[in-house]
N, C-alpha and C positions, 0 to 999 in steps of 0.2 A: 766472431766473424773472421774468413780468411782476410790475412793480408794480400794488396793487390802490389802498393808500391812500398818498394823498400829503398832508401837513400840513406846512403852511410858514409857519412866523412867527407862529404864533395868539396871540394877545391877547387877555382879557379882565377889564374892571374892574367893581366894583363899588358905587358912587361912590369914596371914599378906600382903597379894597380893590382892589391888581389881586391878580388870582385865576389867571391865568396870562399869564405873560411871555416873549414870543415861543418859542414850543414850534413844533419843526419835529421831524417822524420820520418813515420810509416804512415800505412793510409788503407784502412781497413775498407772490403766490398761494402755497400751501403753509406759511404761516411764523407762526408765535406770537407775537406783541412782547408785553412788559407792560409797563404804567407801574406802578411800585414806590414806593410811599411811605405816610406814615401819613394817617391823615384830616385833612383840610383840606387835604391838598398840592395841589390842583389836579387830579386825575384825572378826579373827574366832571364839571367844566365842560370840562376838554376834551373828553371824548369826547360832551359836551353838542353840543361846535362841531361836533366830526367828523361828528358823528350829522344835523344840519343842526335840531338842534331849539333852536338859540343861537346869534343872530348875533354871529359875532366880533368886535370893536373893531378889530383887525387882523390879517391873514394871510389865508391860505385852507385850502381842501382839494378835494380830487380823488379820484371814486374811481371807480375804474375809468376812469379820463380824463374822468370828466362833474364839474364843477364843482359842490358840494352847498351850496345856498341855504338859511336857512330858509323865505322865500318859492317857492320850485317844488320842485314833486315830482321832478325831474330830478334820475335817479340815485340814489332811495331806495330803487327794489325790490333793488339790489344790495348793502344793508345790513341786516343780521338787528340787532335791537335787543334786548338782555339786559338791562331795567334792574336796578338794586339793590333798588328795590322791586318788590315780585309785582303782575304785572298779568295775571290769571287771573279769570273769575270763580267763585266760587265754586261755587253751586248748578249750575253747567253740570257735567256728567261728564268725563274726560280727553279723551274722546274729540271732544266736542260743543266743546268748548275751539278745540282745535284747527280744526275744521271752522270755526270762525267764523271763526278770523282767517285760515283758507285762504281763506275768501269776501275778505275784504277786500283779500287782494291779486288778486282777480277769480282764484279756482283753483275749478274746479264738475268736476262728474259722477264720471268714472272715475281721472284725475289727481288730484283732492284726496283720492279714498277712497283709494288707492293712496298718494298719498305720507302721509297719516295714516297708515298700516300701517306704511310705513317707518320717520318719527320716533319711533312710542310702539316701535318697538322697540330705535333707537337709546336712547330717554332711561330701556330698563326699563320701560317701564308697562304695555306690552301685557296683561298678565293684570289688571290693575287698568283696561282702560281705561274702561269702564262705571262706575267708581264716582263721587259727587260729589267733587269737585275739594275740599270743604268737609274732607271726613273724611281727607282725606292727611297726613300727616306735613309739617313745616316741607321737609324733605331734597325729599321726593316733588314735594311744589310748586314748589322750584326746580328742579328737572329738567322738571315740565310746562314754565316759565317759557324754560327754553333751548331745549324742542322746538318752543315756539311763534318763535323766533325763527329757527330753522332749518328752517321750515317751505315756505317759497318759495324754499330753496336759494339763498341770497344770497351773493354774492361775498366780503363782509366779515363778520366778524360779531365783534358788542362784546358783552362779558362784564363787567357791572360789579358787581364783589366778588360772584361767585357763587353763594360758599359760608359768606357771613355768614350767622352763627345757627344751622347744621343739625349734625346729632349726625355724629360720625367715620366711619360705612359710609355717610350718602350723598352727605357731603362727599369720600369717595372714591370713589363713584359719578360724581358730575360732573366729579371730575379724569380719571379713565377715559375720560369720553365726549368733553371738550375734545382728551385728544390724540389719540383717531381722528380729529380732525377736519383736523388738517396731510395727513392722506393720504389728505382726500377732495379736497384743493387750495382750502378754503378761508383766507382770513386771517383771524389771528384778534388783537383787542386786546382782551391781558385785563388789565384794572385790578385790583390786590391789595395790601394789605400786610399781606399772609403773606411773608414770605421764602423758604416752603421751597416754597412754590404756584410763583412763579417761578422758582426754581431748577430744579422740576419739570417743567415746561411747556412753559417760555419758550425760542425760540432764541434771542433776543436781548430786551436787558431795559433799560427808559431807566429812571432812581433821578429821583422830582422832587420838588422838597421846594417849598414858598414861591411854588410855580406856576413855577420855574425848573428845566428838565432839567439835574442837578449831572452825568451821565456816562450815556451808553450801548453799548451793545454784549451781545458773549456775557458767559455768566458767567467764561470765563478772563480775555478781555480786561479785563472791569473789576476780576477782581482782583489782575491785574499791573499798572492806574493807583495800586496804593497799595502797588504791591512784597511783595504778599502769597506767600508759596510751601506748596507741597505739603507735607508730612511724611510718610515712609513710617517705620515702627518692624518691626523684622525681629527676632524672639525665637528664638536657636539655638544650641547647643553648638558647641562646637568654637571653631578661631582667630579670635576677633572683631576681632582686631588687622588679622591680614591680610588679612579682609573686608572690614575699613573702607577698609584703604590701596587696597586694585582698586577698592572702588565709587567714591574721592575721584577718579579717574582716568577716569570715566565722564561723557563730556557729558549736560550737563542738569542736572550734580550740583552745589549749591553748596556742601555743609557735611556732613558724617559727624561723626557722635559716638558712638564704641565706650563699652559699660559691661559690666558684670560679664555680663549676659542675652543681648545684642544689639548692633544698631546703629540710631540714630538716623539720617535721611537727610533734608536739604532738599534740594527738587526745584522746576524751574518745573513737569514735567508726570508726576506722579507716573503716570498709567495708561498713557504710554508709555517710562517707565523700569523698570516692574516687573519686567519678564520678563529684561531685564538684570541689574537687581540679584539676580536670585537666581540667575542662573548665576552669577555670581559667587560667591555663596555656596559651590554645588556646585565651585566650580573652586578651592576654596581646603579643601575637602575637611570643611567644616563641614554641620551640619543642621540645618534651618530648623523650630520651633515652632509659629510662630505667623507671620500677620502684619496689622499694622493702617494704615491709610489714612487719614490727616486732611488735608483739604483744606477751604480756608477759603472760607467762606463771604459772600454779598450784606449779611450784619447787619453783616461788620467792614468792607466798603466803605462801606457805604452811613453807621456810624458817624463814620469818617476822613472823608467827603465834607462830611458835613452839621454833626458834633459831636454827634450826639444818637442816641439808640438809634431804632432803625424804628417801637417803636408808642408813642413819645412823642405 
């Protein structure tokens, strides 16, 4: 897939404060990235550089192959802009919202009325779009907030902390409407530190703490840099003895541990050792109860990396 954004080496100080130190990531068309980390890590000055609205001390970016300045417009219209604060005005309706900032990327007549139709139905608003912007729910307004950023269908588009403040249906309202968004082919950088928002989202996810990217990648790959594995627990009657000895025998498997219920099992890939391990089950002539799946998680990478829990 084409690369959409490129950031290479970014820098930024704040007199005696650097605020991020050399941050390089890409971000392929179709693809999720998030920056993961807690407040102050650096997130929003970078995506300040990415966005061309801070000049960096060092590095660059590219997006869509155009070089983004804060000095020239070159290569902003291919950037949807999400900030973390609301920039909506109030007294305007959903609809009239929209309409303005279609003007301002020069969109008029049949094209702006048309793609307004589209968004407010992408972001839910559509039966609400007449009403004041003023009388919406905290949820309601960050989803106007993303329609207006997705509104000139921009190549990129930045999401920063989305879903701070809003009550749990519309804060999964806009997790909803971010991952339709890999299969409309846009990129997307979403900054969080929610752990399970990334987990959820993200197809690849950089941890930055101290304005320094400590590790990137999928969520497997980063939680085999701290030697983390799967756990499947299998609850069934019958020989758990000779359950365990076939599954210890099975690639992938590190560790079985029979008890009086079941078998304990470490795994690198538990969702493609399942269907094995329980033939085996069946082939030893036992029957399976129950079964449970733990796999670990971005909070005990990101703990091991950094020393500190995520919303420290």
């Amino acid at each position: 897939m084409a690369t959409v954004l490129a950031a290479e080496g970014l820098s930024k100080r704040f007199g005696d404060l650097v605020a991020v130190n050399d941050v390089s990531f890409e971000i392929a068309e179709g693809e999720t990235f998030g920056l993961l980390g807690p407040n102050g890590a650096g997130k929003t000055t970078s995506i300040s550089m990415v966005a061309g609205l801070l000049e960096p001390d060092g590095g660059a970016v590219q997006v869509n192959g155009t070089t983004i300045r804060t000095r020239s417009t070159a290569g902003r219209s291919d950037i949807g802009l999400v900030p973390q604060e609301l920039a909506i005005y109030p007294d305007l309706t959903a609809e009239e919202n929209l309409r303005f900032f279609g003007r301002l990327y020069e969109m008029t007549g049949p094209e702006l009325a048309t793609r307004t139709e589209e968004v407010l139905e992408v972001i839910g608003l559509t039966d609400r779009k007449d009403d004041l912007t003023k009388e919406f729910s905290g949820g309601m307004q960050r989803r106007l907030n993303i329609g207006i950023g997705l509104l000139h269908r921009p190549r990129l588009l930045i999401l920063d902390e989305p879903t701070v403040g809003v009550d749990p249906q519309s804060r999964n309202a806009i997790l909803e409407s971010v991952e339709e968004l890999s299969g409309q082919g846009i990129a997307v950088l979403y900054t969080t530190h929610y752990m399970e928002e990334a987990e959820r989202l993200c197809d690849r996810v950089a941890i930055i703490d101290e304005g320094v990217i400590k590790a990137e990648g999928t969520r497997r790959e980063l939680v085999s840099l701290v030697g983390q594995k799967d756990r499947i627990r299998v609850a069934m009657t019958g020989d758990v003895a000779e359950v365990a000895r076939i599954a210890a025998e099975l690639d992938g498997v590190d560790e079985t541990s029979p008890s009086d219920s079941g078998i304990d099992v470490l795994a690198s890939d538990a969702s493609k050792l399942l269907p094995e391990l329980l033939a085996c089950v069946s082939s030893a002539g036992a029957s399976v109860s129950a079964v449970e799946v733990f796999e670990p998680n971005l909070e005990a990478v990101f703990l091991h990396l950094t020393g500190k829990a995520l919303r420290d």
